[in-house]
Each structure stands twice: as structure tokens, then as C-alpha cells.
C-alpha positions in Angstrom: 62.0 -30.4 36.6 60.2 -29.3 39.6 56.4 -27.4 39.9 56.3 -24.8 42.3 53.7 -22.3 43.2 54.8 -19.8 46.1 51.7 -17.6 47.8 50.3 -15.1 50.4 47.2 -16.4 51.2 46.7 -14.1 53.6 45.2 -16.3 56.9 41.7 -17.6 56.3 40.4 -15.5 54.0 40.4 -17.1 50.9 40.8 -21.0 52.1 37.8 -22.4 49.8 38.7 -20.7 46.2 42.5 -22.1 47.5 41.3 -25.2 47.5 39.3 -25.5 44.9 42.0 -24.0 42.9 44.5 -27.3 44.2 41.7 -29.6 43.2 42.4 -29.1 39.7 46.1 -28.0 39.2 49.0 -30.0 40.9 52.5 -29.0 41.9 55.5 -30.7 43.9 56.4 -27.7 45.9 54.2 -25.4 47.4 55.2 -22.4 49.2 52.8 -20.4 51.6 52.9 -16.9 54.4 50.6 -15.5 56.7 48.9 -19.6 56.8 47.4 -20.2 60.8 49.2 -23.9 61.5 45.7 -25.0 62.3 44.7 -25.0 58.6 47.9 -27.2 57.9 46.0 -30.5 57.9 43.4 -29.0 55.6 46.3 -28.0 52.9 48.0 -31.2 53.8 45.1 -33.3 52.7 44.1 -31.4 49.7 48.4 -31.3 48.4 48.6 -34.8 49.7 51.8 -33.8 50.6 53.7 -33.0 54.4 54.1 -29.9 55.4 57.2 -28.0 57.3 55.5 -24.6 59.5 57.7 -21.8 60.6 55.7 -19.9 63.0 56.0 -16.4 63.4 53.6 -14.6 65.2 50.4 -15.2 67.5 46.9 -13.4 66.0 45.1 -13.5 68.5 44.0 -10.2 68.7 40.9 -8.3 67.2 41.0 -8.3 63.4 38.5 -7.1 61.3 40.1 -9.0 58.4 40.3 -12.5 59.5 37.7 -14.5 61.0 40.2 -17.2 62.8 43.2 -16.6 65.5 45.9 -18.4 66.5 49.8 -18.9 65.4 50.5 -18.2 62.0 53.5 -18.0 59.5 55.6 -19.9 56.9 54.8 -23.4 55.2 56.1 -25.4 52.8 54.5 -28.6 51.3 56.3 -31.3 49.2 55.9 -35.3 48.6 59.6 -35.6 47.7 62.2 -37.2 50.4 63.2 -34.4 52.6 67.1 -34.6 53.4 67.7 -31.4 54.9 65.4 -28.6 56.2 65.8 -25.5 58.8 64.4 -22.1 59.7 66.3 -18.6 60.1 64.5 -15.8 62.4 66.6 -12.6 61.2 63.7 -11.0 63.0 62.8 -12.5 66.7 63.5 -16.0 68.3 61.1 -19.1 67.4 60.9 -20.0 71.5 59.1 -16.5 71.6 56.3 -16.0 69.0 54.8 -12.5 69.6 51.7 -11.7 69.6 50.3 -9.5 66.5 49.5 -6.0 66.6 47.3 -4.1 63.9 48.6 -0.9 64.4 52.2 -2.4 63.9 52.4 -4.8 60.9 56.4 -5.4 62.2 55.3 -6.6 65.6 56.0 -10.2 64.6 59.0 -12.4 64.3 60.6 -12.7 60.4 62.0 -16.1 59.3 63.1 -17.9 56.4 62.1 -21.2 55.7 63.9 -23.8 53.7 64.0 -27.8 52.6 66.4 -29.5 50.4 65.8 -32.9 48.9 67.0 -35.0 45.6 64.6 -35.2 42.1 66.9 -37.2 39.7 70.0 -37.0 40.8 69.9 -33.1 41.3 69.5 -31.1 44.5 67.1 -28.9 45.1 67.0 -26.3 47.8 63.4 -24.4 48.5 63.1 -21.5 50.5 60.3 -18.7 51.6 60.0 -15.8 53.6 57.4 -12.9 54.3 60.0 -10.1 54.9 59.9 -6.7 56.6 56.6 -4.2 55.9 57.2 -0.9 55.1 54.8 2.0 54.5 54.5 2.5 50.6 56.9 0.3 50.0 59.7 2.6 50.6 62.9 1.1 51.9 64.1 1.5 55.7 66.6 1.2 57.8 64.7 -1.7 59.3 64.7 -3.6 55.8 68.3 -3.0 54.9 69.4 -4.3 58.4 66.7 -7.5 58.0 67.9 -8.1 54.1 72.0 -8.2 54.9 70.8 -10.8 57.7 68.6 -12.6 55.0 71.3 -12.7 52.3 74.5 -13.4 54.9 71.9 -16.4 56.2 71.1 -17.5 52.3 74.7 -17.3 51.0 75.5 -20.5 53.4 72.3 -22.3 51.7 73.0 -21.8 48.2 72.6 -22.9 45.3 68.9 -22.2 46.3 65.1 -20.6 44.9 64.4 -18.3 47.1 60.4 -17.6 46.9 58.0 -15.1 49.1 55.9 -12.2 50.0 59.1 -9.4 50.0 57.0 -6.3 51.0 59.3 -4.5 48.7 58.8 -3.3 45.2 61.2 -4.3 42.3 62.7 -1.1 41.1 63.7 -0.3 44.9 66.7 -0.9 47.2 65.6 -3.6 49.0 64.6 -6.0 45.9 67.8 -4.9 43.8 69.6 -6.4 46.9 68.0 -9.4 45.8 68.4 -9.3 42.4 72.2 -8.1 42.3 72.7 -11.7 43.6 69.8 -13.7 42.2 68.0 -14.6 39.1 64.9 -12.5 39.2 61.8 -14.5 37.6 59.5 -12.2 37.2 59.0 -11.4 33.5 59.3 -7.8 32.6 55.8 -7.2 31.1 54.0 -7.8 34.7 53.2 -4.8 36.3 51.9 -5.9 39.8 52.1 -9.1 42.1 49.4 -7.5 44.0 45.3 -8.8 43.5 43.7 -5.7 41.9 40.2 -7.5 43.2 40.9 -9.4 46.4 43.4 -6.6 47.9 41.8 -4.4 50.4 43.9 -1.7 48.9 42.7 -0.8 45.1 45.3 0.3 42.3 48.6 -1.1 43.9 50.8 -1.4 40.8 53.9 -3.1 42.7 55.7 -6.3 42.2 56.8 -7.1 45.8 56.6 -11.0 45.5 59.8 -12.4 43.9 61.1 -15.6 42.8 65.0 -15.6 43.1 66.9 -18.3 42.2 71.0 -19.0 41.5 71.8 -19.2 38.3 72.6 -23.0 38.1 68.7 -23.3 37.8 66.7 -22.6 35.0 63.2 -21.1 34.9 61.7 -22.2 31.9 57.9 -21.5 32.4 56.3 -18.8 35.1 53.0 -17.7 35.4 51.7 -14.7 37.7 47.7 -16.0 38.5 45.4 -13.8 40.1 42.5 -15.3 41.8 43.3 -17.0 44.5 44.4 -14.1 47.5 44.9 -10.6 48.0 48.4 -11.4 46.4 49.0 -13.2 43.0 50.5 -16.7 43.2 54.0 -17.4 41.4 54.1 -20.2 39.5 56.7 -22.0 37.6 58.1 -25.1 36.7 62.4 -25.3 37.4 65.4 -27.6 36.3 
């Protein structure tokens, strides 16, 4: 079986409690959004693993809730073999990474990111996103266009775990999109994948990070950990 932990960590806000949190727990894969590529050696020395960035926008604007700037966006961090890996923008073009806008949280690209490599014998396939906002979480016409791309993209990729930050609540249109196709992980008794102490928005009872996987793996342990970022960290071991 495989470890993984998926999490929005939501820049360089919450680096050092991150850290301290890898200093005692380890994992094989670890799955990140919204992490600046500068604090990629950081991570990469703590994991002790490699990392593989999909960057997806340019902050490097004013932004009263993070302290550094620069290009941020999707990593994943493994020590196994890599034999495959790639990158799907169903939002934007990865030779043109946009700069940020705080008055539009869509203003940057959206990409899926994904590695493949062998653990006894077996094949796993990893992937993460950060998909399309939405005020409320309500579904748009912007998501349902992004999530057919998403889905038509993963379909080629599977049999896959599909991890992230979806910016859509289970219960909705978007995640059932999702979950008509995938596993959904998420045990039934949690209520929110949001931080009801580190979010900057109080009471936000919505599971909008997932962890999909096709249904020739098995989820046998998952954990939801709060903590650690304004969102709560996925956890769970995989065969």
C-alpha cells in the first residue's frame, strides 16, 4: 500500500506548523495547491523526496494574506521511481502563467497534475488539481465547462486517485460529476474539509476537497486532520 496526504496549504502562510507536522508523520506521496515553487526545496528537504511543480499563476500582486510573491501552483512529492508524469491546463496555457488578481480568484490558469510509478508490481497513478472557484460554492457555467475538460482529460489516465482542492461542495453538481465516475473517500460522518480556525471565513460547513479514486483501488484508512492550513489535509493509506 501507498501513504498519501493531499493539501491546500494556501502559499506561505502556514509553512512552519507544515513542517513541523512532516517532522513527525511520514507519507510516500504528498500532494500540494496554492505552494510558491520557491518553497519547493524547503518541502523537498523536509519529505526527502523530489518534487514535480505545475505552475499556474504569478502572485505578485498586493496581498494582504500572504507575505511572499512569485509563481505558485501544483506539487507533488514522492521517493518512488517515476515512469510517467504530465500536466493538463483545462484552464490557460503553461507558456503563459498569469498574473493573480484579488478581485478575481479565476484569473489564473487550472491544471491537473499527475505521476505514475510501480510499488510491487502494481501501478499507481497520482493526480491533483485546484479547480475552478465559485462564489458560495454554487455551480457555474464556468465549472461544468472546466469539469467535462477535467474528466474527458482523466478518462485517458485511468485507473487513477484523483486528489485536490475542488472548490465545490459534495452534495452539488460539480462534485456528483466526480463521484458518478469515482470512488468518493470522504467518509460520510465529516461535515467540512474546510479549517474552522485557520480559514479566514468562520462557520464554512462544506466538503470541497475530495479524494477520487477508480474502483480497482482500495481505501482502507482516511483521515480528515485539521491543523495544518486554512483547509484540512486528506490522508489515507491505498492498495
Amino acid at each position: 500500500m501507498i501513504s498519501l496526504l493531499s493539501l491546500n496549504i494556501e502559499g506561505d502562510k502556514h509553512i512552519e506548523r507544515i513542517v513541523n507536522y512532516f517532522q513527525k508523520n511520514k507519507f510516500d506521496v504528498v500532494c500540494f495547491q496554492e505552494v510558491f515553487q520557491s518553497d519547493l526545496p524547503v518541502f523537498e528537504e523536509i519529505l526527502g523526496m523530489k518534487s514535480y511543480f505545475t505552475p499556474t499563476m504569478n502572485v505578485s500582486c498586493e496581498n494582504p494574506f500572504l507575505a511572499k510573491k512569485g509563481i505558485w501552483g501544483l506539487a507533488l512529492f514522492t521517493k518512488e521511481e517515476i515512469i510517467s508524469r504530465g500536466e493538463y491546463y483545462y484552464v490557460g496555457d503553461k507558456n503563459i502563467i498569469p498574473q493573480f488578481l484579488p478581485q478575481d480568484p479565476n484569473s489564473g490558469n487550472r491544471a491537473v497534475s499527475w505521476i505514475s510509478f510501480v510499488r510491487h508490481e502494481k501501478v499507481y497513478t497520482v493526480c491533483t488539481t485546484h479547480f475552478t472557484w465559485s462564489i458560495g460554492g454554487r455551480a457555474t457555467k464556468e465549472q461544468l465547462v472546466n469539469m467535462k475538460k477535467l474528466i474527458n482529460y482523466l478518462a485517458k489516465k485511468e485507473p487513477l486517485i484523483l486528489c485536490g482542492d475542488f472548490n465545490a461542495p459534495r452534495g452539488g453538481l460539480i462534485f456528483q460529476m466526480l463521484s458518478n465516475r469515482y470512488m468518493d473517500n470522504i467518509p460520510d460522518h465529516i461535515e467540512t474539509t474546510i479549517d474552522q480556525r485557520l480559514h479566514r471565513e468562520k462557520n464554512l460547513q462544506l466538503i470541497v476537497d475530495g479524494l477520487f479514486t477508480s474502483h480497482i483501488y482500495n481505501v482502507s484508512t482516511i483521515q480528515i486532520v485539521d491543523g495544518l492550513s486554512d483547509h484540512k489535509s486528506i490522508q489515507a493509506l491505498i492498495t
